[in-house]
C-alpha positions in Angstrom: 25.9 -69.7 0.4 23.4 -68.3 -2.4 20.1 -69.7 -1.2 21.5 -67.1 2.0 21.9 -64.0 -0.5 19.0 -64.7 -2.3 16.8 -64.7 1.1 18.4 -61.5 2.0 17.1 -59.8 -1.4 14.3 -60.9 -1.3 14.3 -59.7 2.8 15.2 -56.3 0.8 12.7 -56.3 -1.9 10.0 -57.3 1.3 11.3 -54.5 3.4 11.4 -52.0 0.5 7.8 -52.9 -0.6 6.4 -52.9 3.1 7.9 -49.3 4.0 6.4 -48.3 0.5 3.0 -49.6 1.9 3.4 -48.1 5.1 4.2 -44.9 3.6 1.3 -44.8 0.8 -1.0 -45.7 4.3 0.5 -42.7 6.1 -0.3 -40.7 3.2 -3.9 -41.8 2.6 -5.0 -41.6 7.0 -7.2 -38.5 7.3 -5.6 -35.1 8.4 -3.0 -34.2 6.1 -3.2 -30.7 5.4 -0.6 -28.5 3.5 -0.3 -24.4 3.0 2.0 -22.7 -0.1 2.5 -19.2 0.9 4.3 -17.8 -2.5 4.5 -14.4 -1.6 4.9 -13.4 2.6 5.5 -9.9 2.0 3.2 -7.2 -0.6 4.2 -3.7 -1.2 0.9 -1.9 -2.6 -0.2 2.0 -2.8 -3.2 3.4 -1.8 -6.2 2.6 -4.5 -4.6 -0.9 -6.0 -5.8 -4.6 -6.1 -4.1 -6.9 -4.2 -4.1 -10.9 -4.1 -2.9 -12.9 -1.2 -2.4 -15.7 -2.9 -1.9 -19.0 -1.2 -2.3 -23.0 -2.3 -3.8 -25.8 0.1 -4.2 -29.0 0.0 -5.9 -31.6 2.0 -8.2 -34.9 1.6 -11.4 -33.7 3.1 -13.3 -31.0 2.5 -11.4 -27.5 4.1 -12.6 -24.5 5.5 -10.4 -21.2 4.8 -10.6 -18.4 7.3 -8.9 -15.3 6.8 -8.4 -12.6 9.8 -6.9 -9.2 9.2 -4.6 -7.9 11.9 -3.5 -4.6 12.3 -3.0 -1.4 15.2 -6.6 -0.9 14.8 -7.6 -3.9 16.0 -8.6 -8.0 14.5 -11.1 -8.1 11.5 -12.3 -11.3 10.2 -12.6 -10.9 6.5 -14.0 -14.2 5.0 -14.6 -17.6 5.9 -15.7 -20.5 3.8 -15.8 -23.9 2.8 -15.0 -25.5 -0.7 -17.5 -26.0 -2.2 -20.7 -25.1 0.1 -20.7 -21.6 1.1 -19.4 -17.8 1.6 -19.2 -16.0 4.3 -17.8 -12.3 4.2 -17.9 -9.9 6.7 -19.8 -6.3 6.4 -16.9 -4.2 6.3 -15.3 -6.2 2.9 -18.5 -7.3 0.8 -17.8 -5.1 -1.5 -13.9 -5.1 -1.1 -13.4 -9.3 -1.4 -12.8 -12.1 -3.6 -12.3 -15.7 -3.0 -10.6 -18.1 -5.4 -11.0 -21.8 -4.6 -7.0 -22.7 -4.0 -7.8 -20.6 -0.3 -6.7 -17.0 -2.2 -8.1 -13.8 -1.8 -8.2 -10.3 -4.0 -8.5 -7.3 -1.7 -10.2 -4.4 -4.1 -9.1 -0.8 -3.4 -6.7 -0.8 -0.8 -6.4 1.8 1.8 -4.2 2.5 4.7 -6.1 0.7 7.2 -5.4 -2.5 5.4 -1.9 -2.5 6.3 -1.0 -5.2 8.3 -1.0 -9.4 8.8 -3.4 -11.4 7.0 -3.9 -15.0 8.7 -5.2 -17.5 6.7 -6.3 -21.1 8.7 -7.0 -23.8 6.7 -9.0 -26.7 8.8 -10.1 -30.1 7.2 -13.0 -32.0 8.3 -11.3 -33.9 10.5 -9.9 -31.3 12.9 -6.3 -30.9 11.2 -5.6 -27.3 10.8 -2.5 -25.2 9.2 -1.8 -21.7 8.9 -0.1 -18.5 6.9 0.3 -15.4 7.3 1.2 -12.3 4.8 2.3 -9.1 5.4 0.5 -6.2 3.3 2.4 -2.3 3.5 0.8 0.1 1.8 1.7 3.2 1.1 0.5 6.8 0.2 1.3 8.2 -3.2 2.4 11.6 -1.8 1.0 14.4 -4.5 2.0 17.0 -2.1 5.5 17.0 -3.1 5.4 16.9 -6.8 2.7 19.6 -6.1 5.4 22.1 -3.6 7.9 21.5 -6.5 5.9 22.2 -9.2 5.2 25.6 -7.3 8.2 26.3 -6.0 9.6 26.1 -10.2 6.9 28.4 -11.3 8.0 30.9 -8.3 11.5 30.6 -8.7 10.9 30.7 -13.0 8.6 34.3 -12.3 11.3 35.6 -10.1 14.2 35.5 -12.8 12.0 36.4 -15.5 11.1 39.8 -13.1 14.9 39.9 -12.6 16.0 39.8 -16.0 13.0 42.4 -16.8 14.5 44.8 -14.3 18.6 44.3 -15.5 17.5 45.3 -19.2 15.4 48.5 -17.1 18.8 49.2 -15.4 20.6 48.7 -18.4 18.6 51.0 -21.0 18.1 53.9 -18.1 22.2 53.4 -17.9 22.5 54.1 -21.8 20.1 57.1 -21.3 21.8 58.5 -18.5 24.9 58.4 -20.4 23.5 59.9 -23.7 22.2 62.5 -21.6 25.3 63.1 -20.0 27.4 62.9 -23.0 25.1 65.4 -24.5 25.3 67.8 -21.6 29.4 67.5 -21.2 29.6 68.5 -25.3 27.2 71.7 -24.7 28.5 73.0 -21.6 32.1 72.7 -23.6 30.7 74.3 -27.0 29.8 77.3 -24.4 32.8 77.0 -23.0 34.7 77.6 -26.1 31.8 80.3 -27.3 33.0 82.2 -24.1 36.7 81.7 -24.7 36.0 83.2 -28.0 33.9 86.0 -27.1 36.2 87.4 -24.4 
């Protein structure tokens, strides 16, 4: 009976090594290619930087193409391969810069770059994954603080004309009654004169 289990561990240490094997061959065949996308989704305002940052991997040398699409249409923004060379489209030379793990900075960032950035990631050998991230951007609106900011000045000038025109009121009041006051006491002195008189 032990000869038996020690042919059936050894069966298991056989077994475990060969699947090992097979698995390290699997792992080293051409045309394994893997994409990190960290961040899907980027909330930016008008004016910023922005990095679509990404990770690859593969065996082979890769070439990374990223496409910008949006309601205005599909833009290729940059394609290249490690190593070798750059190619950037007309309408981001300025605007681009690549980073060797397959990322991308977008420089000054307007509306029209809202929208789905896809990056494809192909190795030598024809294998080929893919990403995508979502850019919003949005307008910083100076038009509001601006209508509040006049609206407070209006508002501040109107009570200060207000408050102007309530002391006016109030001082012509005093007047009127010192005036009458005055006028009440003569008309009685003459009054009394008259009484006396007679």
């Amino acid at each position: 009976m032990r000869p038996l289990q020690g042919c059936r561990g050894r069966g298991v240490v056989v077994g475990t090594v060969t699947l090992c094997l097979a698995a390290g061959w699997a792992l080293q065949t051409p045309g394994a290619v893997s994409l990190v996308v960290p961040q899907p989704n980027i909330n930016a305002t008008v004016a910023q930087n922005i990095l679509l940052s990404v990770e690859y991997s593969c065996r082979g040398v890769a070439t990374i193409e990223w496409k910008h699409v949006s309601s205005w249409g599909t833009t290729k923004i940059v394609e290249w391969e490690s190593g070798n060379y750059i190619n950037i489209s007309t309408v981001y030379k300025d605007r681009v810069t690549t980073f060797e793990n397959g990322s991308i900075q977008l420089l000054n960032v307007g509306m029209r770059d809202a929208g789905y950035y896809f990056i494809t990631v192909t190795e030598e050998h024809g294998t080929n994954t893919y990403g995508t991230i979502i850019v919003n951007v949005y307008e910083i609106i100076y038009e509001d603080l601006h209508f509040v900011a006049v609206l407070f000045a209006f508002l501040a000038a109107v009570s200060a004309i207000l408050i102007c025109f309530m002391w006016l009121c109030n001082k012509s009041l005093h007047l009127f009654q010192k005036t009458t006051h005055k006028l009440t006491a003569s008309t009685t002195e003459e009054i009394e004169l008259e009484t006396i008189e007679c």
